[in-house]
C-alpha positions, 0 to 999 in steps of 0.5 A, spaced: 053 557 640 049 563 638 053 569 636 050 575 639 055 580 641 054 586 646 047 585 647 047 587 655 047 584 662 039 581 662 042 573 660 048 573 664 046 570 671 043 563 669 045 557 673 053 554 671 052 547 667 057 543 668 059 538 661 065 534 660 070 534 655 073 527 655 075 523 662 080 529 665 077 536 662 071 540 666 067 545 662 063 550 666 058 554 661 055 560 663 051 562 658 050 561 649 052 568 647 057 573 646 055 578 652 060 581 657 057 580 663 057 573 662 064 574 660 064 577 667 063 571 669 067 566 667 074 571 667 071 571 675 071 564 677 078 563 673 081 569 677 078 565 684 081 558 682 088 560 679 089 564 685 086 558 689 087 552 685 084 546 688 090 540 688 089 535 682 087 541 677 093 543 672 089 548 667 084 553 667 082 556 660 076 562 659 073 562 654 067 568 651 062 564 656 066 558 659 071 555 663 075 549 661 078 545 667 083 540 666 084 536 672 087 530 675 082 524 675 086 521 680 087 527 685 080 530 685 075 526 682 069 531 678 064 531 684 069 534 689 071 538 683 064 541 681 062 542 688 068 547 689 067 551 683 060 551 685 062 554 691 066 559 688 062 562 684 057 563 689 061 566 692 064 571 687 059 577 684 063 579 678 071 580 675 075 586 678 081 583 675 087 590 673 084 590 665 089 594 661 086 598 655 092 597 650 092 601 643 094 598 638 098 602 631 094 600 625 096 601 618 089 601 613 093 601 608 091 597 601 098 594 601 098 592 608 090 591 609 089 587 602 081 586 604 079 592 605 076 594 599 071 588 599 069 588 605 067 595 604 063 593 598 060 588 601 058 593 607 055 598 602 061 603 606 067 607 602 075 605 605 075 610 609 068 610 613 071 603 614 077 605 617 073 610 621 069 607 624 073 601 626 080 606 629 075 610 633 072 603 637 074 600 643 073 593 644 073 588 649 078 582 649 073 576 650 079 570 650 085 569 647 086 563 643 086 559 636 093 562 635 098 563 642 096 571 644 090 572 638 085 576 642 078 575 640 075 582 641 067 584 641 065 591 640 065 591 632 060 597 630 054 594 626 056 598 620 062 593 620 058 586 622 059 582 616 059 575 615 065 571 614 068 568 607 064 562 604 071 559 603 078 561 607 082 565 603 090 564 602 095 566 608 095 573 610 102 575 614 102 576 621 100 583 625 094 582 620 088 585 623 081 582 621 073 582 622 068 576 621 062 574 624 061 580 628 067 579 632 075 582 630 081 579 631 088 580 630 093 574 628 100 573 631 101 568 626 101 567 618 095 563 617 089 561 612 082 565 614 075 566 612 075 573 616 077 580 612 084 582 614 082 591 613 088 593 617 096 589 620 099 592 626 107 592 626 106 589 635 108 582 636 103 579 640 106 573 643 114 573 643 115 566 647 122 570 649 119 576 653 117 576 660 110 576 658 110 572 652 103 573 651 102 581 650 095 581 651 090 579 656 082 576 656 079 582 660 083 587 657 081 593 653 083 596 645 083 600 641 087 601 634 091 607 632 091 608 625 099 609 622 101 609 615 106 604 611 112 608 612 111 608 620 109 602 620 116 599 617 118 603 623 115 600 628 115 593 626 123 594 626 122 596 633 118 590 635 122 585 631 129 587 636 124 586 642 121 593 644 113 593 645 111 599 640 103 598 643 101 603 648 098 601 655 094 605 660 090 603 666 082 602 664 
């Protein structure tokens, strides 16, 4: 796949292709690029299925470009299957789904964003012209995955695109906030990465034991406020007893 982000609208209205993944699984591509109306797409005939879901379907899963569909073979066999996607997307012109724009408190401290003096290096920037230019964007939540509620998040500035690690570096602590490869992400969970954690949000993006497990949706929009250490402590006690310390408004 081709990593190009934000680049515009011309690629996106190619035909669907339809591959399989094993016997049960249907994936629907859109296109071969990071592009957000392609992302229209995909976001658009998921939310046509999962309002109307053909029988023999059990999950739909979108991605920056696809759909993945997984299905009972013996309650609906591929061809119906692709014919009744086919239809659909037809019939749907683009996503209108609620997206939400949420704003995420950051903290850009060394202590909390232990990369970030690299990754500016690296960018030719000073710590505080990163911080700058990644707290004043907005970025778009192409997908959700790897982790349960990691988002993946276009609109990095190009002065912060920066080509992620030759070699995973050892785990950071949840909340980390991370760019790599022209994208961001914000890790629910302690894990290895090649991505550069420049910042850590106190917010629980999944906490199986809400209404809402996952916090944020593909389709969303957000933007990080940047906090310092002390009211980061503070916060992320708050969210540990279960209160939801990101602000949400209407896109």
């Amino acid at each position: 796949m081709t990593l190009k982000v934000d680049p515009g609208p011309a690629s996106a209205m190619s035909a669907p292709r339809f591959l399989d993944a094993g016997e049960a699984a249907l994936v629907v591509e859109f296109g071969d690029i990071v592009d957000p109306a392609i992302n229209d797409r995909v976001l658009a005939i998921d939310a046509a299925l999962r309002a109307d879901p053909p029988a023999g379907t059990r999950e739909f899963v979108p991605t920056y470009r696809s759909l993945m569909i997984h299905y009972d073979p013996l309650h609906i066999d591929r061809d119906t299957l692709v014919a009744i996607v086919r239809r659909k997307t037809a019939a749907v012109a683009e996503w209108r789904g609620k997206a939400a724009t949420w704003t995420l408190p950051c903290c850009y401290d060394p202590a909390l964003a232990e990369d970030l003096d690299e990754a500016a290096r690296i960018l030719g920037l000073t710590q505080d012209e990163a911080v700058a230019l990644h707290a004043k964007a907005t970025y778009r939540v192409y997908m959700c995955g790897f982790a349960p509620g990691q988002p993946y998040l276009g609109g990095v500035p190009e002065a912060l695109v920066i080509s992620r690690r030759p070699a995973p570096r050892p785990p950071h602590p949840p909340g980390a906030v991370l760019i790599g490869g022209g994208l961001c992400v914000v890790a629910p969970f302690a894990m290895p990465t090649g991505w550069y954690v420049i910042g850590r949000t106190p917010e629980r993006l999944y906490a199986a034991e809400r209404k809402d497990a996952f916090l944020i949706q593909a389709g969303d929009n957000l933007r990080f406020d940047p906090i310092d250490v002390a009211t980061f402590r503070d916060l992320e006690q708050r969210a540990t007893s279960g209160e939801i310390v990101a602000r949400k408004s209407a896109a």
